[in-house]
N, C-alpha and C positions, 0 to 999 in steps of 0.2 A: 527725670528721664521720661522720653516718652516713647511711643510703641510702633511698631508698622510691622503688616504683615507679608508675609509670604506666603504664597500659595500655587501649587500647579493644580492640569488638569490630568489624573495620575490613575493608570492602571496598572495594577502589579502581576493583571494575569488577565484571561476570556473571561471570565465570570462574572467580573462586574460592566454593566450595560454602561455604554457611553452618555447614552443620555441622565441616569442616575449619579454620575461622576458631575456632569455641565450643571445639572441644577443644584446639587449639595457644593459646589464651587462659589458657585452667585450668593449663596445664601449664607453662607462663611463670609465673602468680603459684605454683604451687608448686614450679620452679624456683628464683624468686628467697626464699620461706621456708627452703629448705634452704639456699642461698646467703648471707643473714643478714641480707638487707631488714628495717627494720622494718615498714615500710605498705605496701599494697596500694592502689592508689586507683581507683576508677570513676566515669566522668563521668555526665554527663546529658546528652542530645542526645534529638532528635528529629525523623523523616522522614528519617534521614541514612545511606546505608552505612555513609561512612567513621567515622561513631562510633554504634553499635551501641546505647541506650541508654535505653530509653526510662524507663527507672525505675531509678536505680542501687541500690536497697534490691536487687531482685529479685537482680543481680548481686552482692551483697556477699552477701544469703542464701545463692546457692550456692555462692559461692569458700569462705564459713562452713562449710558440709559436705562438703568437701575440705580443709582446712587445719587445723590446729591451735593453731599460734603467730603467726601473722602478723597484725597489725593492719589492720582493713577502714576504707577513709575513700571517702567521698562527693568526688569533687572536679570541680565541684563540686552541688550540688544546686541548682537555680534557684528562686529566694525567689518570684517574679513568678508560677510555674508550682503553686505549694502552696497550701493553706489551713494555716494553721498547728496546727490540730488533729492534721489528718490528716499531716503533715507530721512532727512529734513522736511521733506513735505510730507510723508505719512504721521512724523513728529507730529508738527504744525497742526495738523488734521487734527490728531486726538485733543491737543490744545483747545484748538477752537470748538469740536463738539462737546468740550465736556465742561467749555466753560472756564480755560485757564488752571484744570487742574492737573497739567503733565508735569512728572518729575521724571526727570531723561534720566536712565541709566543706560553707560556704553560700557564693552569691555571687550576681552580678547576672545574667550570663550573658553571653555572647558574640557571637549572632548576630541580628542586625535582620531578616534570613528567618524563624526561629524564633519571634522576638516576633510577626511580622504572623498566625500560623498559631495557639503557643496562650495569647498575650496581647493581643490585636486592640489596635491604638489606641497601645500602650504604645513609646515611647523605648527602645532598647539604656537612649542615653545615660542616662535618667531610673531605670533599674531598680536602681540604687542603695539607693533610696529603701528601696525594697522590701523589701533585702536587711534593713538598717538598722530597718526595722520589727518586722521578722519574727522576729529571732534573739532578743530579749529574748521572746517569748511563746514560744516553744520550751521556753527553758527554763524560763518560769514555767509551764508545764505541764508540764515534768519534777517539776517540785516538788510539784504537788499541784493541787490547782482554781483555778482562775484568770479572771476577766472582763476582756475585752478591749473596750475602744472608742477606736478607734483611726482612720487617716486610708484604710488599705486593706483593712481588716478591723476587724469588731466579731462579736463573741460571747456570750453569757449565759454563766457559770459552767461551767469544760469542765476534763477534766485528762485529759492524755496514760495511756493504756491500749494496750502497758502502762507501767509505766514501766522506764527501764534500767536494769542491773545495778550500770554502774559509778556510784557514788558522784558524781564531776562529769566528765563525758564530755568529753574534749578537743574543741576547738572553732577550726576553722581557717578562714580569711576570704582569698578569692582577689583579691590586693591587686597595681593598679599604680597609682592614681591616690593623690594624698596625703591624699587625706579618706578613704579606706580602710583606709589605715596609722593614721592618728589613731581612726577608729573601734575598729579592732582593739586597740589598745592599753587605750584608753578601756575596753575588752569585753574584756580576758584573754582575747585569741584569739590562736593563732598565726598565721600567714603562709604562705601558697603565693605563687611570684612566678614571672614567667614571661619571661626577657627576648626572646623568639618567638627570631629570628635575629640578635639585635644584638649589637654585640660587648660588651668588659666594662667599657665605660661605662656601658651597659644597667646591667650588675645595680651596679656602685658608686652610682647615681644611686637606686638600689633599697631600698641600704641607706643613703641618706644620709637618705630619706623617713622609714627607720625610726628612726634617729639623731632626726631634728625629733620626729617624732613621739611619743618618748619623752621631750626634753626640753620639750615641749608638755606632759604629764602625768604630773609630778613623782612619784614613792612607786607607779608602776605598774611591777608585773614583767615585763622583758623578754620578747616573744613568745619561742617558736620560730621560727626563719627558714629558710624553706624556698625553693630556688629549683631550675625545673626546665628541663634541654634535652633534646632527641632529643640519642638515644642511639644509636649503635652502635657496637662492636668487633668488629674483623678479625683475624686472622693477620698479612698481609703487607700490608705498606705501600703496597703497586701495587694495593688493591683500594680505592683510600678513594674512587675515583669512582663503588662501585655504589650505596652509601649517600648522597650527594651527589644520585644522580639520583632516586632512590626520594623526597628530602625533595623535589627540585623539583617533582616531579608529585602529591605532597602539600600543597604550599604551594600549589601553583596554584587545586585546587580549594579552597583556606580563604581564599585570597584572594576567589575570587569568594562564599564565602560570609560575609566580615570583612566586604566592602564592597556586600553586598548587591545583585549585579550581575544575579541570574537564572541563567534556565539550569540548572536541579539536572529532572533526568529518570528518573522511577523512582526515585528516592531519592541518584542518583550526579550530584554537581555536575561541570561543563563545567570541563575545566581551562582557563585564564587563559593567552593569552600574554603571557610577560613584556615582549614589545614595547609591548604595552597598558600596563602599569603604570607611574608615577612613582615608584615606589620599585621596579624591578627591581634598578637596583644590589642589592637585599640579598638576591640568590639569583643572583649571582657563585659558579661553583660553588669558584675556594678561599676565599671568603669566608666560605659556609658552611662548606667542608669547616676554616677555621681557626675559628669563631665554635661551632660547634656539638660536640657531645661527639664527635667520631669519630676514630677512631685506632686502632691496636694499643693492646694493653693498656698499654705505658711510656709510649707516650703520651698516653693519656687518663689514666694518673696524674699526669703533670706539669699538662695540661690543668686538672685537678681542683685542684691546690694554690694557685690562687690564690684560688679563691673558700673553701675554708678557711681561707685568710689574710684573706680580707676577712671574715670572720665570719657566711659560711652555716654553719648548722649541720648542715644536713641537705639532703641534693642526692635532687632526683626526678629519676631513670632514665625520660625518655621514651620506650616502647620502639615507640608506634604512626608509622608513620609510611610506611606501604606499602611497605618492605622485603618480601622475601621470608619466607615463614614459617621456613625452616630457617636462612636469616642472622639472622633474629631470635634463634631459639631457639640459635642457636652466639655470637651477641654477649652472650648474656646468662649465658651460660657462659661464655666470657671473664673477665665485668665478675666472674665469684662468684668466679671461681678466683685470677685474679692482682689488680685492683682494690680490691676493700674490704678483703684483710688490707695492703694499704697503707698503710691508715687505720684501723687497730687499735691 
């Protein structure tokens, strides 16, 4: 199995300086290059502390001028939020300044706040569509000129400028629902998946999607299968409630922005009493602390061997998650040190 990280640029409140967040960010993804990650990935967001984003090209440009080896991906880019022109040539861009190391992630997006702000009118649920539109002219602009007339876009004759380095750029599709998985397959994409805090029903039910969906289209090459949890590693086994509280006060404010509830001031969402929620059961804190990657290092290896058994191939390290910036930057020291030559 092998690793890739996940990371935003994340504030969970005024107190911590932006510039203190930008440098311990850089230093994490070149962290985890020396450590033996192969991807690097950066979201999109917008209006948001807790995820820092407004353009992930911009962010993968610079991780690009700091790193060398390590694979930059989009995760994920919002299809609903592009024009597909402009969308293929910012790709491109990152490709070529970074030397062919772009891993495209596209997808619908996540938050019904973010759609009413910068796609007025537009469904979370319905942004599918979009996604589903959008990635075939991508890469038929990667190829060369291209006319599009289409149900969310039309265009005269246009080709991505510039175009990327690599030959066919990896292409990953941020999948829970099963007409995702069927698409992806359908499209030679791989797979990001996410089971939030569920246990490992969550990801079996994940891969069984991708199981149908593969024998739904017979003579297609297996994704990659990617699946990711917050992450963190400790020392001692008596500290696994600080990461525990750091995901509660995390989840609360994605709670109120999952379910579109209000409340985000200055850019920092109201955290959510879990007395409020019908699903608070799932921020039990040993619920998480068993459900989600935390532990000492032995045991988030044991942690890790089942989903190798079930047939992830590759595990994102989530490391945003309003932890501390120095129990970030020592868990992920951990995870290089005793972690991934476990799985070598």
């Amino acid at each position: 199995m092998k690793f890739q990280l996940a990371i935003n640029l994340e504030r969970m409140d005024a107190s911590l300086d932006m510039r203190d967040v930008m440098r311990h960010t850089l230093e994490m993804v070149q962290i985890a290059e020396a450590g033996g990650f192969t991807i690097a990935w950066a979201a999109e967001h917008h209006a948001l502390e807790m995820t820092i984003a407004p353009n992930p090209f911009s962010i993968l440009t610079w991780w690009a001028e700091n790193t060398s080896t390590i694979r930059l991906g989009t995760a994920v880019a919002v299809a609903a939020y592009w024009h597909p022109i402009k969308l293929a040539g910012e790709a491109a861009f990152v490709d070529l300044l970074s030397g062919g190391r772009l891993e495209f992630g596209i997808g619908s997006g996540a938050y019904q706040r973010e759609f009413d702000r910068m796609a007025p009118g537009l469904k979370q649920t319905d942004a599918w569509q979009y996604m589903q539109e959008m990635l075939p002219c991508v890469r038929a602009l990667w190829q060369g000129d291209y006319e599009h007339k289409g149900r969310f876009w039309s265009f005269p004759v246009a080709t991505s400028v510039p175009k990327p380095v690599q030959a066919a750029v990896p292409v990953w599709v941020a999948a829970r629902a099963p007409v995702t998985y069927d698409y992806a397959v359908e499209q030679g994409c791989n797979i990001m998946s996410w089971p939030l805090t569920r246990d490992m029903g969550e990801a079996r039910t994940y891969m069984q999607r991708l199981d149908d969906a593969m024998a739904a289209n017979p003579g297609k090459k297996r994704p990659v299968m990617a699946m990711m949890r917050h992450t963190a590693v400790y020392d001692r086994k008596d500290e696994w409630m600080k990461p525990v509280r750091a995901a509660q006060r995390q989840l609360s404010q994605f709670e109120n922005l999952f379910k579109n509830l209000g409340n985000v001031t200055n850019g920092f969402p109201k955290e959510i009493e879990f007395s409020q929620l019908g699903n608070r059961a799932e921020y039990d804190p040993h619920m998480l602390s068993t459900n989600l990657m935390f532990g000492t290092p032995d045991e988030v290896i044991e942690k890790l061997k089942p989903y190798e058994a079930l047939g992830v191939d590759e595990f994102i390290y989530y490391a945003s998650m309003g932890y501390g910036l120095a129990d970030q930057k020592r868990s992920l020291e951990l995870f290089c040190q005793h972690v991934i030559p476990a799985f070598r």
